[in-house]
PALUMKE-386118 format. One record per residue (C-alpha): x, y, z negated; residue number from 1; residue in three letters. Coordinates in steps of 0.05 Angstrom, whole numbers. Each point is the difference from the previous one (the first is absolute). Layout:
BEGIN
- X Y Z NUM ALA
...
% end
This chain:
BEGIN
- 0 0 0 1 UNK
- 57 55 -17 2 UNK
- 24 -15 72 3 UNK
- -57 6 36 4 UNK
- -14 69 -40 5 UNK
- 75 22 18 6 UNK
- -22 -12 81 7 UNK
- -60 43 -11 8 UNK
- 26 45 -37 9 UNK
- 32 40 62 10 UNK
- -74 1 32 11 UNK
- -26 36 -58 12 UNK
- 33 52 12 13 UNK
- -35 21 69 14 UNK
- -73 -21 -31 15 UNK
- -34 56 31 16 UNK
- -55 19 47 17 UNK
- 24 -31 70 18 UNK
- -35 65 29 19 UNK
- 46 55 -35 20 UNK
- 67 -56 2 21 UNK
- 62 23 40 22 UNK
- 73 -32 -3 23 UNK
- 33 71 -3 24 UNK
- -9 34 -71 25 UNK
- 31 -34 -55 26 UNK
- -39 -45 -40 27 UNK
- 32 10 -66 28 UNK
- 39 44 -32 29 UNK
- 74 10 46 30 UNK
- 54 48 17 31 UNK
- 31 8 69 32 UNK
- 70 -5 2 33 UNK
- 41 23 65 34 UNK
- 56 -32 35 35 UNK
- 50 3 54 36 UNK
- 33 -54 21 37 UNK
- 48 -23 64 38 UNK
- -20 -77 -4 39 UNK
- -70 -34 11 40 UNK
- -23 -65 -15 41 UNK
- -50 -33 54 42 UNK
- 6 46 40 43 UNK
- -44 -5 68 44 UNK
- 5 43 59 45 UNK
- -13 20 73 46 UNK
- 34 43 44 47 UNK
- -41 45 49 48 UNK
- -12 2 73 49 UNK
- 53 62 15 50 UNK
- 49 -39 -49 51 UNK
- 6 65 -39 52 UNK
- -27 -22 -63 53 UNK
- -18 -55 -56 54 UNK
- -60 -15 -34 55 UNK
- 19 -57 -68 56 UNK
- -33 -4 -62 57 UNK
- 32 3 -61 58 UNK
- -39 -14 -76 59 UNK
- -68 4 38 60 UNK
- 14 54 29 61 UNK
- 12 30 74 62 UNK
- 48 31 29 63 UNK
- 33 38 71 64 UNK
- 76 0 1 65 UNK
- 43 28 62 66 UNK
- 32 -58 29 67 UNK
- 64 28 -11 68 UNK
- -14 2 -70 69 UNK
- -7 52 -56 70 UNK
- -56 26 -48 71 UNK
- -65 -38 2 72 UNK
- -69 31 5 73 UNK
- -51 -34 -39 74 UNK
- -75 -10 49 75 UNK
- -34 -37 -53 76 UNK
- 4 -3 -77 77 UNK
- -40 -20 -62 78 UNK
- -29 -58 -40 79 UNK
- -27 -33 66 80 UNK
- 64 -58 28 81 UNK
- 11 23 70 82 UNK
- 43 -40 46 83 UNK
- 11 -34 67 84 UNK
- 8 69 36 85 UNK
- 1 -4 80 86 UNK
- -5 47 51 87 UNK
- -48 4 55 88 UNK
- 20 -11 74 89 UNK
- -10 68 18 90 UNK
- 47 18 -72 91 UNK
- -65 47 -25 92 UNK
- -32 -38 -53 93 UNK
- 23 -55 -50 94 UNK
- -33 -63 -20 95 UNK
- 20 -21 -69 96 UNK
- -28 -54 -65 97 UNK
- -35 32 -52 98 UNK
- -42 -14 -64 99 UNK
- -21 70 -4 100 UNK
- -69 -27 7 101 UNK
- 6 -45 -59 102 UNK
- 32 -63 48 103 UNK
- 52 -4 57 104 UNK
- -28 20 60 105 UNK
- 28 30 63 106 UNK
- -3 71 3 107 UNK
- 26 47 56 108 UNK
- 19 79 -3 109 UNK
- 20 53 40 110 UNK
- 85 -3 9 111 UNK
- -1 67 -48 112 UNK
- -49 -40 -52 113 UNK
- -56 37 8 114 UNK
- -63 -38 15 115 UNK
- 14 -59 -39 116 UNK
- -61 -53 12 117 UNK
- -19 -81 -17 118 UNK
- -3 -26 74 119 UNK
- -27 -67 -37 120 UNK
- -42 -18 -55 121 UNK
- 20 -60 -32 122 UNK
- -19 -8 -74 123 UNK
- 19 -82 -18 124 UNK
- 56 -20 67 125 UNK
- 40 51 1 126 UNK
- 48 22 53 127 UNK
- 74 29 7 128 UNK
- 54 2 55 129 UNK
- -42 41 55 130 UNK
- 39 -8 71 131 UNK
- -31 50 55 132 UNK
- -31 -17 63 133 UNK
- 44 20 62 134 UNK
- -62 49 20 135 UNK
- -1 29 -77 136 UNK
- -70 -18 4 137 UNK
- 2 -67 -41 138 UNK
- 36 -25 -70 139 UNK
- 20 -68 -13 140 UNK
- 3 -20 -72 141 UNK
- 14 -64 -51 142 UNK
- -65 -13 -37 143 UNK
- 22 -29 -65 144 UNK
- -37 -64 -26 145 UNK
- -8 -29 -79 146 UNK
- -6 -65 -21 147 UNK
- -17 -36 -71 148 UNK
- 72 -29 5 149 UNK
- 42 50 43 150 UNK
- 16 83 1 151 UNK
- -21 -18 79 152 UNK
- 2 3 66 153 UNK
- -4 45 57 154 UNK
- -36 3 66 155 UNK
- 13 58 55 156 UNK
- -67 54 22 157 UNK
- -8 41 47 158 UNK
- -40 66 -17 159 UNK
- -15 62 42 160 UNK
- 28 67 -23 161 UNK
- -73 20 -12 162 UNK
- -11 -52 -48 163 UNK
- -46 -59 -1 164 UNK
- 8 -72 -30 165 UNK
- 57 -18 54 166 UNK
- 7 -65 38 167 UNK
- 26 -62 -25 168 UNK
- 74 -15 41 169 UNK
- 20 -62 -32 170 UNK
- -21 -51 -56 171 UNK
- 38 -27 -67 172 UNK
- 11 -68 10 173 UNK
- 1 0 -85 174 UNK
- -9 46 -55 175 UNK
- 72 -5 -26 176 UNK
- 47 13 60 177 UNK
- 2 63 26 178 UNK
- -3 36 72 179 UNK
- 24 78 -2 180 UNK
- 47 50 28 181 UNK
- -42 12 73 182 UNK
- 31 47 51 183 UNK
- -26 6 65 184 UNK
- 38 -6 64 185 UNK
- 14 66 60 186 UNK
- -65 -30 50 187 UNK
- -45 -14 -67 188 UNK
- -9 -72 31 189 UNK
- 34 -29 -66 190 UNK
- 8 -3 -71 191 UNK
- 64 -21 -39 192 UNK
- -1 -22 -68 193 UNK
- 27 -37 -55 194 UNK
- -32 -60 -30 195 UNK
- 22 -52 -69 196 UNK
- 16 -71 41 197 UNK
- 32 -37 -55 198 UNK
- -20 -77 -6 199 UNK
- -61 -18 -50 200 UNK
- -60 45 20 201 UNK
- 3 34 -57 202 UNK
- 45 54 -41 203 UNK
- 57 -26 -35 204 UNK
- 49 37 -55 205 UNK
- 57 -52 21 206 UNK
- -4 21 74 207 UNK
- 78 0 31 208 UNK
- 10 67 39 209 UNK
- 58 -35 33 210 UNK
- -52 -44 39 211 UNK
- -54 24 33 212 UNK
- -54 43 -44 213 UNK
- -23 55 44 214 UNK
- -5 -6 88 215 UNK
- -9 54 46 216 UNK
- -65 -8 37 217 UNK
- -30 28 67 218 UNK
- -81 5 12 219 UNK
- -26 13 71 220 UNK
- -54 55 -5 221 UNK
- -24 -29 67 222 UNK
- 5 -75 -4 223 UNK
- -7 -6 -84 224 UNK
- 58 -47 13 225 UNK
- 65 -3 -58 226 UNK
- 54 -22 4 227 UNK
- 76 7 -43 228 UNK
- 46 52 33 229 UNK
- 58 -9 -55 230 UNK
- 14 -30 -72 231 UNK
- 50 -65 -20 232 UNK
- 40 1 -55 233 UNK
- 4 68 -44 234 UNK
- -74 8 24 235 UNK
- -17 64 42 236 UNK
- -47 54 -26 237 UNK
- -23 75 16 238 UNK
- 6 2 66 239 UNK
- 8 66 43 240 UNK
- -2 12 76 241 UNK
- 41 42 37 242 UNK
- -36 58 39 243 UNK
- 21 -40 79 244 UNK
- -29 -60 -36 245 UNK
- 68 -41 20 246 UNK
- 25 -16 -77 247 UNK
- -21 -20 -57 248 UNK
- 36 24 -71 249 UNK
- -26 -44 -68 250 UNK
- 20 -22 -61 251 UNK
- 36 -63 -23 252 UNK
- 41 -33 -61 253 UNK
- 72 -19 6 254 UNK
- 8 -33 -54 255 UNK
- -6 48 -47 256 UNK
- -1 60 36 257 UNK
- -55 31 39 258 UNK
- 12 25 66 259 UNK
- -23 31 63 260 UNK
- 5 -35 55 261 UNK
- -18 12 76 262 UNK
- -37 -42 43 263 UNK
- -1 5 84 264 UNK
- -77 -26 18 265 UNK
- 37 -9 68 266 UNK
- 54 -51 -15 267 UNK
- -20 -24 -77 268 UNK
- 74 27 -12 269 UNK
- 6 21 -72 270 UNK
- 52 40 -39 271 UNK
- 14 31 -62 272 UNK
- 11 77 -11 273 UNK
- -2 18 -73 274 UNK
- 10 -30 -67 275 UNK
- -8 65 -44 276 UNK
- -81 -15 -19 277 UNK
- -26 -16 -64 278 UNK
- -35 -70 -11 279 UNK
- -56 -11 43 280 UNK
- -59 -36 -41 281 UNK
- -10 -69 45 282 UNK
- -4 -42 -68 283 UNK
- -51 41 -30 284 UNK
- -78 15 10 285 UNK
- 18 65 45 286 UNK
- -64 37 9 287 UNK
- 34 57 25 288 UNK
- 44 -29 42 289 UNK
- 61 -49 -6 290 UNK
- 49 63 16 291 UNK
- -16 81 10 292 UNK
- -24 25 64 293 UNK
- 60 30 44 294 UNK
- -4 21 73 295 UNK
- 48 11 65 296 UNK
- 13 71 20 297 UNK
- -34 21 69 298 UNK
- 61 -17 32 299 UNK
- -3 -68 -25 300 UNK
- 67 17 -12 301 UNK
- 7 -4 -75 302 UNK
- -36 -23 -47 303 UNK
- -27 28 -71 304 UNK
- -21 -38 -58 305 UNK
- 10 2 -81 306 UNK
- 64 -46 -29 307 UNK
- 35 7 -83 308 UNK
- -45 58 -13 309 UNK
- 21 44 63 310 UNK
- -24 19 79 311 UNK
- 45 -33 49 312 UNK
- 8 17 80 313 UNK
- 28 -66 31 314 UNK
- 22 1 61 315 UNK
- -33 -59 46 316 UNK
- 59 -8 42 317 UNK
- 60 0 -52 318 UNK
- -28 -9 -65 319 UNK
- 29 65 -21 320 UNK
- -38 26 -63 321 UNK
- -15 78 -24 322 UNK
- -31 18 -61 323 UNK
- -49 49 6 324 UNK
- 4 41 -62 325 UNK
- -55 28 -33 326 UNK
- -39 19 -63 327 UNK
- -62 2 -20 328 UNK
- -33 23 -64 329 UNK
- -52 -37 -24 330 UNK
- -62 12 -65 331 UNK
- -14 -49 -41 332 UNK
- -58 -6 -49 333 UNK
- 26 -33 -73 334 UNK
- -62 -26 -53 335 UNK
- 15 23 -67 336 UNK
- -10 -62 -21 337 UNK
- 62 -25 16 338 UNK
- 24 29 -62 339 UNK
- 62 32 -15 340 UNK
- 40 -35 73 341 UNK
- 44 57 24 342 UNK
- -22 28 56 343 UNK
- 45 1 50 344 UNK
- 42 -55 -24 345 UNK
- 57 2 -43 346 UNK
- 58 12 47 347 UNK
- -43 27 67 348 UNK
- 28 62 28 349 UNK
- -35 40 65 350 UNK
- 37 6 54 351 UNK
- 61 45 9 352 UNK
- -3 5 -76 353 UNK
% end
């Protein structure tokens, strides 16, 4: 009984008329504290169309960055967790997750943040990792499924911009393995993604990453046919096109390493081109995605994605890595009721301090 009033407890807080409910104002007594940091953890991002800027998330929140780096300006901020940010084809709106609403739910707004609006409605499967449309007109996103036994699994829909209650793409084969991570190829004829293939049926916690866990699927908008574009041992997941449609970059284990790897649709010929990312999350239940969202420049070029808290620029054709410095400064609300913890930490320092 004293655990089942602990999980409650949370929910107790938020008892309140659903009518007059909104995620943004604190619901108990807080303080904001202010930061600035040069390091992000989970960081996902996008670059846009003219390859001038970035869009990435950091803490829930949203953010534009020059691509050659500097001081961050903050789109979206607040209570609400806000990530997944990814520009539009024509580079002047941004689709993005959000559980401003109350549950994750894609959301799109205007490239300056202005006109911020729930393109879906979902209130029990909820959705994250919006991928455009080549004609900006269409979102694809992971639906996320529950189970008595499992966090879930994941089936891709498509929605208009305009909203609706989308079209169903592709079916779990189970409630405990997961499909996520969709990007949508140059012509629009067909959708990547990533999808848990390990042996069993079912999620394990003993799963070997050196294996197989994760496979890089293809689904044919026009036939509904699948089939498995890339995967083998060290797995493959979040998969990203480049703009001529000729390569495809992913993730995969080494051992114990993550690292992005490049794959010509072409020839099958595969390489790897940087070790510098943080551990990608193939063993676990990753409802966000097994790795962050990163994208190629317009180029195709380089490519940009998050590593060891930083922005890297890799260079497709000799692996040559940049940092792209930045910083950002981020709120954060603290409940009192954490006590007496120091806030900051003992030991934190802001930038340049």
């Amino acid at each position: 009984m004293r655990f089942l009033w602990l999980l409650l407890l949370p929910f107790s807080l938020f008892a309140q008329d659903d009518a007059t409910w909104s995620v943004d104002p604190a619901q108990e007594p807080s303080k904001t504290v202010t930061i600035t940091t040069n390091e992000g953890t989970w960081m996902n991002l996008d670059v846009s169309p003219d390859g001038q800027t970035i869009a990435f998330d950091m803490l829930g929140d949203i953010y534009l960055l020059p691509i050659t780096g500097g001081e961050a300006k903050v789109l979206r901020e607040g209570h609400a967790w806000e990530v997944q940010p990814r520009f539009s084809p024509d580079g002047k709106q941004i689709a993005f997750t959000s559980d401003a609403g109350g549950g994750d739910n894609i959301w799109v707004m205007d490239v300056d943040g202005e006109n911020a609006h729930a393109v879906t409605s979902e209130d029990f499967r909820l959705l994250n990792n919006p991928a455009w449309t080549p004609d900006g007109e269409y979102l694809v996103a992971r639906k996320h499924f529950t189970s008595e036994r499992s966090l879930g699994a994941g089936e891709l829909w498509l929605y208009h911009t305009s909203g609706g209650s989308g079209i169903q793409l592709t079916k779990r084969k189970n409630d405990q393995q997961d499909v996520n991570e969709p990007v949508v190829s140059p012509d629009g004829r067909y959708i990547y993604y990533s999808e848990d293939m390990y042996p069993g049926g079912y999620f394990q916690y003993n799963k070997d990453p050196n294996s197989q866990i994760y496979v890089i699927k293809r689904y044919d908008r026009e036939t509904g046919e699948i089939e498995t574009i890339t995967g083998g041992p060290g797995g493959a997941c979040r998969p990203q096109l480049s703009h001529d449609g000729a390569q495809l970059a992913f993730v995969k284990r080494v051992r114990t390493q993550s690292v992005l790897f490049v794959h010509d649709l072409a020839t099958g010929a595969e390489r790897p081109l940087f070790d510098g990312l943080s551990k990608d999350q193939q063993e676990a239940w990753a409802i966000f995605g097994a790795y962050t969202g990163f994208d190629w420049t317009p180029d195709d070029a380089h490519i940009v994605i998050w590593g060891q808290g930083k922005l890297w620029k890799v260079n497709v054709a000799d692996a040559a890595a940049e940092e792209i410095p930045f910083t950002a400064t981020a709120k954060c609300c603290i409940p009192q009721r954490l006590g007496n913890m120091e806030i900051p930490p003992k030991g934190w320092r802001p930038v340049g301090s």
